[in-house]
Residue, then its C-alpha position, 0 to 999 in steps of 0.5 A: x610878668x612871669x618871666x619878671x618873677x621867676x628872674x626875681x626869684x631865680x636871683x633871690x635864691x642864687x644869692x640865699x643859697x650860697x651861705x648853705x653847706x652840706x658836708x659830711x662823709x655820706x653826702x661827699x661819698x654818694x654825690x659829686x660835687x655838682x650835685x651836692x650844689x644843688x643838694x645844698x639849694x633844696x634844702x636852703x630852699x626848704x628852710x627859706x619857704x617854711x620860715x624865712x630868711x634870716x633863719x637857721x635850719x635849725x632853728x626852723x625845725x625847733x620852731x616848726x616841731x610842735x605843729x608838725x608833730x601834732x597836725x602832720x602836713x598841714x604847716x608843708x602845705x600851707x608854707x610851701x608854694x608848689x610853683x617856687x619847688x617846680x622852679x627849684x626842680x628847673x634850677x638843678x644844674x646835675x641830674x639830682x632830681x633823677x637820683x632822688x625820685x622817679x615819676x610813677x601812675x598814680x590814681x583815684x578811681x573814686x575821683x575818677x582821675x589818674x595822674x603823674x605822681x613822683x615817686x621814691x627811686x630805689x635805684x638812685x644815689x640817694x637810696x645809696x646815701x641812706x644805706x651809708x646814713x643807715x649803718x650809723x643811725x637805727x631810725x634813718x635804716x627804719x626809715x630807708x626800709x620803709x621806703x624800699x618797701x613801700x616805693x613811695x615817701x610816707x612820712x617821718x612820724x619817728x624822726x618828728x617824735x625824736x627831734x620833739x622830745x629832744x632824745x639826741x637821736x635825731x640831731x637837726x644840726x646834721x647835714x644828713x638829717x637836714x637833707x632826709x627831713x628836706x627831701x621828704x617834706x618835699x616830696x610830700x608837699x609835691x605829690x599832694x599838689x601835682x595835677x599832672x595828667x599821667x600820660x603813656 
């Protein structure tokens, strides 16, 4: 029954991820072109778990903002199934999961548990496309010092407010900015729902 689900989901987004394109300047500079590939499905992948089909990126964000902005997480959690992201992970054809993040130990000595967490990986290509991202856009440099610093994905509390109150400094029809929101939600959604058990 398992292997029938994950063969229905493995053609349903073969066939949805075609119709996403990501390009601009930054992404074609900082990854190769089997990279992007799977860029392009993490982030269709996105839109497609938090609104459906037949839904622009776009559109998913402008209908999503006001939720977002005002309970934070809670509409990731509740949209974003963690084994259908597990399986995306699994359907990577280059090594873009590596460029993106890195696994760290992570614990809770309250609760008693220590576990398997992914982190922010400061030494990958997509800390060199934040760079590239950064020297144009004021906030994304914010939010890319914000993550060196921290080493781990903390949210996007600016890029939230901007796209809420429509200011034009944070435009959802940017493939970048498509990619940086796709990827933080994400990691987000992982690290609340992993219960991988750390091992040395």
């Amino acid at each position: 029954m398992k292997a029938i689900i994950y063969i229905s989901l493995s053609i349903f987004l073969v066939f949805s991820f075609q119709q996403t394109k990501l390009r601009s300047k930054e992404i074609t500079e900082s990854f190769s072109k089997k990279e992007i590939k799977d860029l392009e499905k993490t982030v269709k992948f996105f839109s497609i778990e938090m609104c459906g089909t037949g839904i622009s990126f776009e559109e998913c964000m402008n209908n999503s903002i006001n939720d977002l902005a005002e309970n934070g997480w809670q509409l990731i959690l509740r949209n974003i199934d963690i084994n259908n992201q597990l399986n995306l992970y699994r359907s990577f054809e280059s090594d873009i999961f590596e460029e993106i993040w890195t696994f760290c130990r992570t614990s809770n000595p309250r609760e008693g548990w220590i576990r398997r967490s992914i982190c922010y990986n400061q030494e990958g290509k997509y800390d060199e496309f934040l760079s590239k991202v950064g020297q144009e856009n004021p906030i994304v440099k914010a939010y890319h010092e914000d993550l060196k610093t921290s080493g781990d994905f903390i949210g996007i509390v600016r890029f939230e407010r901007e796209i809420y109150h429509k200011t034009g400094k944070i435009d959802v029809e940017d493939p970048n900015i498509q990619l940086i929101l796709a990827i933080e939600y994400l990691s987000q959604n992982d690290n609340e729902k992993r219960r991988e058990p750390w091992s040395e």
